[in-house]
DRENDOPA-342911 format. One record per residue (C-alpha): residue in three letters; x, y, z. Coordinates in pm, 1 decimal. Example, Ala and Ser with C-alpha at 12.3 -4.5 7.8 and 13.67 -1.06 7.14 Angstrom:
residues 2
+------+----------+----------+----------+
: resn :     east :    north :       up :
+------+----------+----------+----------+
:  ALA :   1230.0 :   -450.0 :    780.0 :
:  SER :   1367.0 :   -106.0 :    714.0 :
+------+----------+----------+----------+
This chain:
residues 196
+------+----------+----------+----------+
: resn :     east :    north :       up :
+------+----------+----------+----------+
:  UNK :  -1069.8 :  -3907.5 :   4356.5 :
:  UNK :  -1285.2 :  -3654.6 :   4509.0 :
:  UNK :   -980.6 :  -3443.0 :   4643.7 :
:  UNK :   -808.0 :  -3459.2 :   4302.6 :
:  UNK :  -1122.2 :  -3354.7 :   4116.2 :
:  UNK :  -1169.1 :  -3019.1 :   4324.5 :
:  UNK :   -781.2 :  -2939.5 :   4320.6 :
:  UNK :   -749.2 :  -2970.5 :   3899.0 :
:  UNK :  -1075.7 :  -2761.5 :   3929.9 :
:  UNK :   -944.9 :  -2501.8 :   4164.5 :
:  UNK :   -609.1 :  -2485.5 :   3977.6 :
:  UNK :   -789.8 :  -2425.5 :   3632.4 :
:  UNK :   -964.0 :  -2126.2 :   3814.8 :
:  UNK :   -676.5 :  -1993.9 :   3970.0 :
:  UNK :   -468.9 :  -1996.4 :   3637.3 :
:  UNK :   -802.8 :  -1872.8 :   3425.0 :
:  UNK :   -772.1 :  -1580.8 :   3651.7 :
:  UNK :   -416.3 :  -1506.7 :   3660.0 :
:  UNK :   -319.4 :  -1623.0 :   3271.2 :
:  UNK :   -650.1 :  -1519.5 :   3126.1 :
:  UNK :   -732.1 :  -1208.0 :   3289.8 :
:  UNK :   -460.1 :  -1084.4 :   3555.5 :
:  UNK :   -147.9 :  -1105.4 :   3308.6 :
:  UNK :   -347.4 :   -927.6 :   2996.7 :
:  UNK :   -474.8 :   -642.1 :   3188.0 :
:  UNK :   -133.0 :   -611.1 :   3354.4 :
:  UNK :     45.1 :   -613.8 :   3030.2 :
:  UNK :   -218.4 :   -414.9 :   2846.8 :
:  UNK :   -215.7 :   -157.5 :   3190.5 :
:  UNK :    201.4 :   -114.6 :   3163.4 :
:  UNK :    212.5 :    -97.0 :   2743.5 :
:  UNK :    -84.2 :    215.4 :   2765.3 :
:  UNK :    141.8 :    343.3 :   3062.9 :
:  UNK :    503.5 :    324.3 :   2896.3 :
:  UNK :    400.9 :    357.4 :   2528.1 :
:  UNK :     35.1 :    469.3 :   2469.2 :
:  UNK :     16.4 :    519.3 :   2105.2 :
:  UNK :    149.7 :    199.3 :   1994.2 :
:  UNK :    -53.3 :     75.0 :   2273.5 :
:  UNK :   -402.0 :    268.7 :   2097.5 :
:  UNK :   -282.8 :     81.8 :   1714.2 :
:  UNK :    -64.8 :    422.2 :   1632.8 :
:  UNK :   -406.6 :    607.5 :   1447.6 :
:  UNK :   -355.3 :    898.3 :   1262.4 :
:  UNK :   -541.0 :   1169.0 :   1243.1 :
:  UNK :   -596.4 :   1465.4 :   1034.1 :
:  UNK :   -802.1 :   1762.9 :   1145.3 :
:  UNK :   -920.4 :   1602.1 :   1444.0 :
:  UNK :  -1012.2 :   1287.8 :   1250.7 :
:  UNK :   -868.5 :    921.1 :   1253.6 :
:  UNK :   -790.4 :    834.4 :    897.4 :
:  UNK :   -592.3 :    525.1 :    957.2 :
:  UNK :   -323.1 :    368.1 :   1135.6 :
:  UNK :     -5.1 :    332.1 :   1083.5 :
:  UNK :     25.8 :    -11.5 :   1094.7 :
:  UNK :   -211.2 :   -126.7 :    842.1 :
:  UNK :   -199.9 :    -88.4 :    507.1 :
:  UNK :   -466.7 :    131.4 :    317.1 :
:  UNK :   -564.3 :    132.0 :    -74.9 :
:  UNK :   -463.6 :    462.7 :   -237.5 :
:  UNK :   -605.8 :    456.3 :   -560.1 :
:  UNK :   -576.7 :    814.2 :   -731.5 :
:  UNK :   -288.7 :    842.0 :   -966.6 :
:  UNK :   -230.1 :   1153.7 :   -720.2 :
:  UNK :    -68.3 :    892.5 :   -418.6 :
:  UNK :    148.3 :    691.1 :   -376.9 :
:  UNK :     14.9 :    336.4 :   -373.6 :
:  UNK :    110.6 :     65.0 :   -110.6 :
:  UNK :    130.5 :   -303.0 :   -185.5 :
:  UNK :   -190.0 :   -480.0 :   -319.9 :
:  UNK :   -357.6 :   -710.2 :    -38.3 :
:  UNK :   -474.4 :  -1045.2 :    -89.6 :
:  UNK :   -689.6 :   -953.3 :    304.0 :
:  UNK :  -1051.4 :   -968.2 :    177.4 :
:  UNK :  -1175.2 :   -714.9 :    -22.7 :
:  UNK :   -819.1 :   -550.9 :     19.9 :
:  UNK :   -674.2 :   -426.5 :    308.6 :
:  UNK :   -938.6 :   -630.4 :    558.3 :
:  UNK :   -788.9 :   -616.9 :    906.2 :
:  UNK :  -1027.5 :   -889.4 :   1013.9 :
:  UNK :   -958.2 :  -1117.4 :    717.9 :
:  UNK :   -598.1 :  -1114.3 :    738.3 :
:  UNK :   -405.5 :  -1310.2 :    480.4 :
:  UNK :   -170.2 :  -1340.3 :    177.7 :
:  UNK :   -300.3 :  -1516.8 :   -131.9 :
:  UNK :   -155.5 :  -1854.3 :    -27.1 :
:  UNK :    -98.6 :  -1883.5 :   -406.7 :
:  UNK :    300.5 :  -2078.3 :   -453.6 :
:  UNK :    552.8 :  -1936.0 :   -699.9 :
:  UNK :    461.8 :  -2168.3 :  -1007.5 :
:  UNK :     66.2 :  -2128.5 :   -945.4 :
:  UNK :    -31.0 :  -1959.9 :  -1264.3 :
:  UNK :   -339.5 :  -1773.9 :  -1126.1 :
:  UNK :    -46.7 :  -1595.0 :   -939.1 :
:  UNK :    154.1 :  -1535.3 :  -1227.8 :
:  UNK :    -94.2 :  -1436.9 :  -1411.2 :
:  UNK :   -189.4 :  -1156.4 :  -1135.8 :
:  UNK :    173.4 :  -1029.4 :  -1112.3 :
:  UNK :    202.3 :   -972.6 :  -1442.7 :
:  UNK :   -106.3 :   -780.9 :  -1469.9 :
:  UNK :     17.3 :   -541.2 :  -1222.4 :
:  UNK :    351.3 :   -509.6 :  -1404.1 :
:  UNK :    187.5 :   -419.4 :  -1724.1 :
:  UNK :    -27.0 :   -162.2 :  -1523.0 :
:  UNK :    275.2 :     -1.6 :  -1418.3 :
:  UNK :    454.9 :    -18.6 :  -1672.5 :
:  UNK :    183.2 :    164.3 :  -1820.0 :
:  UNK :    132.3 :    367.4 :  -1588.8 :
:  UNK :    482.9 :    470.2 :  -1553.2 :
:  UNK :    524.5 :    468.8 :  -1970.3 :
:  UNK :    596.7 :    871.0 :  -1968.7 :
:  UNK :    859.7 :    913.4 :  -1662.1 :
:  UNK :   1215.0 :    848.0 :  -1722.3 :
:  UNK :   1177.2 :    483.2 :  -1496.4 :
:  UNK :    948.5 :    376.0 :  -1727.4 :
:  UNK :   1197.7 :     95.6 :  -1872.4 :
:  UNK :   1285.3 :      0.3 :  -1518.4 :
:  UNK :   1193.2 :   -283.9 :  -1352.0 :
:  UNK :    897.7 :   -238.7 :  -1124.2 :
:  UNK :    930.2 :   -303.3 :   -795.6 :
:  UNK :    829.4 :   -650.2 :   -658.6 :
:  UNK :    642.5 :   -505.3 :   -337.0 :
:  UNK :    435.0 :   -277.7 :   -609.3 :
:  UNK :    301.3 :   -573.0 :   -806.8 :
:  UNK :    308.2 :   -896.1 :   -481.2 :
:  UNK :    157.4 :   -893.9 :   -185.9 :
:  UNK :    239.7 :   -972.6 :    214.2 :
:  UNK :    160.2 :  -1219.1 :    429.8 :
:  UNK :    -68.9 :  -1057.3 :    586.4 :
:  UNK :   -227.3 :   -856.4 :    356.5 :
:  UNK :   -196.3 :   -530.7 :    574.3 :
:  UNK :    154.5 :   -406.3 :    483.4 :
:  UNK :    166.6 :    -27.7 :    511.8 :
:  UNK :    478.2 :     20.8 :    456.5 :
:  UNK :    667.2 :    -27.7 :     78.3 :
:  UNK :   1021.2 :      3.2 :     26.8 :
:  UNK :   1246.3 :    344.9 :    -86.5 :
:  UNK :   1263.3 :    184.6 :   -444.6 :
:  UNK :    855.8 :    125.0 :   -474.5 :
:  UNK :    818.6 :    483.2 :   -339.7 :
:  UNK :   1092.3 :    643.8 :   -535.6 :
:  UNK :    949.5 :    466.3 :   -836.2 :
:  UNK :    638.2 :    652.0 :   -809.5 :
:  UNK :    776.4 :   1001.0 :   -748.8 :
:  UNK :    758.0 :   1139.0 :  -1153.7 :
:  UNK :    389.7 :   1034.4 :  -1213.2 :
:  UNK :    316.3 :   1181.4 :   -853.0 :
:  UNK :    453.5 :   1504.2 :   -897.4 :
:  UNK :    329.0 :   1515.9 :  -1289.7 :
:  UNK :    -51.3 :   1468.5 :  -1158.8 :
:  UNK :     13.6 :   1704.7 :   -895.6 :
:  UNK :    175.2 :   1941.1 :  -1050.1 :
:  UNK :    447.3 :   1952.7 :   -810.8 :
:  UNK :    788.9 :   2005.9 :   -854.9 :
:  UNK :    959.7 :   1660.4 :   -892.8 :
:  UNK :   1268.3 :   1704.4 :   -682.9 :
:  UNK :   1088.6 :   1849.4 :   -439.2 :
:  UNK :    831.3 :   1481.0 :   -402.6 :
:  UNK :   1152.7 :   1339.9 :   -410.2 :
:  UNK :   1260.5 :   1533.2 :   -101.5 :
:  UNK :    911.4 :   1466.8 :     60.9 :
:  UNK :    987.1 :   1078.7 :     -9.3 :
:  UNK :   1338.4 :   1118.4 :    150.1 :
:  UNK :   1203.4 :   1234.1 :    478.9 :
:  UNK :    966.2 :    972.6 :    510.8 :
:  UNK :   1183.2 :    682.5 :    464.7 :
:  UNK :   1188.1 :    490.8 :    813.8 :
:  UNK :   1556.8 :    345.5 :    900.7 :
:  UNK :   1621.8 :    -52.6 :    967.3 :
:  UNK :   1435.9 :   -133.8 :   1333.5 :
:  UNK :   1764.7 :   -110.6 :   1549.4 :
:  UNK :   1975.3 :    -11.4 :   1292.9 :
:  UNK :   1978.2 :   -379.9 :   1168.2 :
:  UNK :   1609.1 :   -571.5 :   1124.8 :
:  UNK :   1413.3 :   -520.5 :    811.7 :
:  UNK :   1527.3 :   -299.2 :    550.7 :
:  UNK :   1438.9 :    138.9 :    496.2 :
:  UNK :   1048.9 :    165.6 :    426.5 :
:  UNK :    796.0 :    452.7 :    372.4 :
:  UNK :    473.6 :    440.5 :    541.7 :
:  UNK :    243.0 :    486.9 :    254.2 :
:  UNK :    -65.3 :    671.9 :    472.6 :
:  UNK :    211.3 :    910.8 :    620.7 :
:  UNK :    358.1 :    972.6 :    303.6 :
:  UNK :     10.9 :   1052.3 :    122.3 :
:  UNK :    -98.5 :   1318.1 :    435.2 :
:  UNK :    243.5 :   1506.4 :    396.9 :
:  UNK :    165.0 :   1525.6 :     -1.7 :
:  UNK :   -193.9 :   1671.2 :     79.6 :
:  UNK :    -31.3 :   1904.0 :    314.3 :
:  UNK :    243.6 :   2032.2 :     76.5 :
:  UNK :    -25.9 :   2073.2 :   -202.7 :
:  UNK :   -271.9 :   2275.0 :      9.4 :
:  UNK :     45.6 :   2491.4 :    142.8 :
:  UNK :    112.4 :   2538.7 :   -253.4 :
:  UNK :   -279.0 :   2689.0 :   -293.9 :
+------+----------+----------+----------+
């Protein structure tokens, strides 16, 4: 019994060490050697500054930027309170939400030539996680008029700035186009102050 107890507590040592220390630092070692930035959270900076990452999702309020998903994470956009609503389909709490955010967009939108389109659904529901930053080509093309209106940019030319933005499928196949709403909203700072 004796020789049993010391190897099951010599083999939970051993693995602690490998599994729980060894194979992390080896993994996180190789990932900051072959692919730092993704390895660092993929920040973004501007001026020298970190304003954000690009993987999680940030709430861009002005009617000057393009606006991201809403986030059921906290207070919004709480990386460590990660979460969607949880709410189901028929929950009328839910319901009640979306169509709040339709009507605000709608709203809005009212002026602009899309503003008897339908909205769309990743403008007005949330993700799982709470922390999307990306929305699709439709959200962000949706926004364009009332973007380039506050602005007082040329339209077509917002559109343009959406256009090169738009990220492909991951491997040509997974997931569908998306903008990155945080890299979408520095490029429309940038072409602004150019336009000073």
């Amino acid at each position: 019994m004796r020789k049993q107890f010391i190897t099951a507590c010599l083999y939970t040592l051993v693995t602690t060490v490998l599994l729980g220390l060894g194979y992390p630092l080896a993994v996180t070692g190789l990932a900051h050697l072959l692919m730092p930035a993704k390895a660092n959270g993929e920040l973004i900076a501007k001026d020298g500054v970190v304003v954000g990452s690009k993987l999680i999702g940030q709430s861009f309020t002005g009617p000057g930027y393009f606006n991201g998903r809403p986030s059921a994470a906290g207070t919004g956009y709480d990386a460590a309170n990660s979460s969607g609503s949880n709410l189901g389909p028929t929950n009328a709490t839910l319901i009640a939400r979306v169509d709040q955010s339709v009507h605000a967009w709608q709203t809005r939108e009212a002026q602009h030539e899309n503003a008897h389109t339908n909205v769309p659904i990743d403008l007005v529901t949330t993700s799982g996680s709470g922390l999307d930053p990306d929305i699709t080509v439709a959200a962000a093309e949706y926004q364009v008029a009332s973007v380039a209106q506050v602005r007082g940019l040329p339209k077509d030319q917002v559109a343009q700035l959406v256009k090169a933005h738009i990220e492909p499928r991951q491997f040509g196949v997974l997931g569908e186009p998306c903008v990155n709403v945080l890299e979408l909203n520095l490029a429309l700072d940038a072409m602004a102050a150019q336009r000073k």
